[in-house]
C-alpha positions as CSV (number, residue, x, y, z in Angstrom):
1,X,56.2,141.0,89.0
2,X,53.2,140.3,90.6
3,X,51.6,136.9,91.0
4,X,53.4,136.0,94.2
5,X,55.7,133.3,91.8
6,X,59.9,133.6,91.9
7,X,61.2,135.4,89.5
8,X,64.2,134.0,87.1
9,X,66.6,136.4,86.4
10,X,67.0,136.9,82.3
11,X,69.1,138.2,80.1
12,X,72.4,140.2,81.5
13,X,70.7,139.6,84.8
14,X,71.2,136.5,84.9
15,X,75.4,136.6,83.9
16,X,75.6,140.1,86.6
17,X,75.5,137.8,89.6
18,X,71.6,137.2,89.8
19,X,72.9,133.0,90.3
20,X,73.6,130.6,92.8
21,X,77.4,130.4,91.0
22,X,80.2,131.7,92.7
23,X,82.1,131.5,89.3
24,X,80.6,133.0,85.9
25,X,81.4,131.4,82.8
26,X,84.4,132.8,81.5
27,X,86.7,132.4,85.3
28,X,88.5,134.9,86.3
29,X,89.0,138.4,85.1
30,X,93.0,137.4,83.9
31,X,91.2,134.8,81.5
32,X,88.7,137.3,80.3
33,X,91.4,139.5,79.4
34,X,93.2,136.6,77.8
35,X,89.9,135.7,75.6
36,X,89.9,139.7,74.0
37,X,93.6,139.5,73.7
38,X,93.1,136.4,71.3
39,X,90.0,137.9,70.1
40,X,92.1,140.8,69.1
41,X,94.7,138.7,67.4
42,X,92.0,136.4,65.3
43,X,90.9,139.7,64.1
44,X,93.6,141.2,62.9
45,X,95.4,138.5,61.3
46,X,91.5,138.0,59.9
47,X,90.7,141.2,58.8
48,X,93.7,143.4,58.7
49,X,95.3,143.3,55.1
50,X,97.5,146.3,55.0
51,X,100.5,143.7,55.5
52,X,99.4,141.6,52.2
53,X,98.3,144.5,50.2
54,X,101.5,146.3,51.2
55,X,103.7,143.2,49.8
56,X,101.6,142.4,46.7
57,X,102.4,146.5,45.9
58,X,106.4,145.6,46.4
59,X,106.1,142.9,44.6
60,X,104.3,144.6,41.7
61,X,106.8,147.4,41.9
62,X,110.1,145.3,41.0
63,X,108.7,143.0,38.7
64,X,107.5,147.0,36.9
65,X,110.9,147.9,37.7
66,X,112.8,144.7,36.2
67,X,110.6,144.3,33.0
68,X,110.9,148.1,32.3
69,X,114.8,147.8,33.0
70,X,114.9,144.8,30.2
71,X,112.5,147.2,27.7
72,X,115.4,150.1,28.2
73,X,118.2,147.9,27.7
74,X,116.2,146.0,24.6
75,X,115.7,149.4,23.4
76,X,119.2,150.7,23.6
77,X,120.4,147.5,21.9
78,X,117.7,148.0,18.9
79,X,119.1,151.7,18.8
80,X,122.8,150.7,18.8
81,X,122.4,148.0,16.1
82,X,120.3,150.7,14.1
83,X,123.1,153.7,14.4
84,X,125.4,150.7,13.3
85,X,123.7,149.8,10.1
86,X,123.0,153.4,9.4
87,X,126.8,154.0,9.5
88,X,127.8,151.1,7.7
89,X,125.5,152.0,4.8
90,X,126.3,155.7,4.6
């Protein structure tokens, strides 16, 4: 700039190196990679729903199953007690 005053670096600048810090904020590079990894993590178990979704569809699948077995087998009992009164009145 001009106007003879010190500049301040802004922005990314400022995090790049542009400081009197030897360290930047987040320490070394290991614990940046840490930081993502957990960033990672908090997201999926956040946003990631194919494991509940996937459960709530087994789960909706054998109860289906189990009430449709009990409307066969009520069925077959109804059909059973009807072949028996038909028989018994012929």
């Amino acid at each position: 700039m001009s106007g003879g005053g010190t500049e301040t670096p802004v922005g990314c600048e400022a995090a790049l190196g542009g400081g009197s810090k030897k360290r930047d904020s987040l320490g070394t590079a290991g614990s940046a990679h840490l930081i993502i990894k957990d960033l990672g993590e908090i997201h999926s178990r956040l946003l990631d729903h194919r494991p509940v979704i996937q459960g709530e569809t087994r789960y909706f699948v054998k109860e289906f199953e189990c009430k449709q077995l009990m409307t066969q087998s009520v069925d077959s009992n109804r059909g059973s007690r009807n072949e028996k009164r038909f028989i018994v009145t012929t």
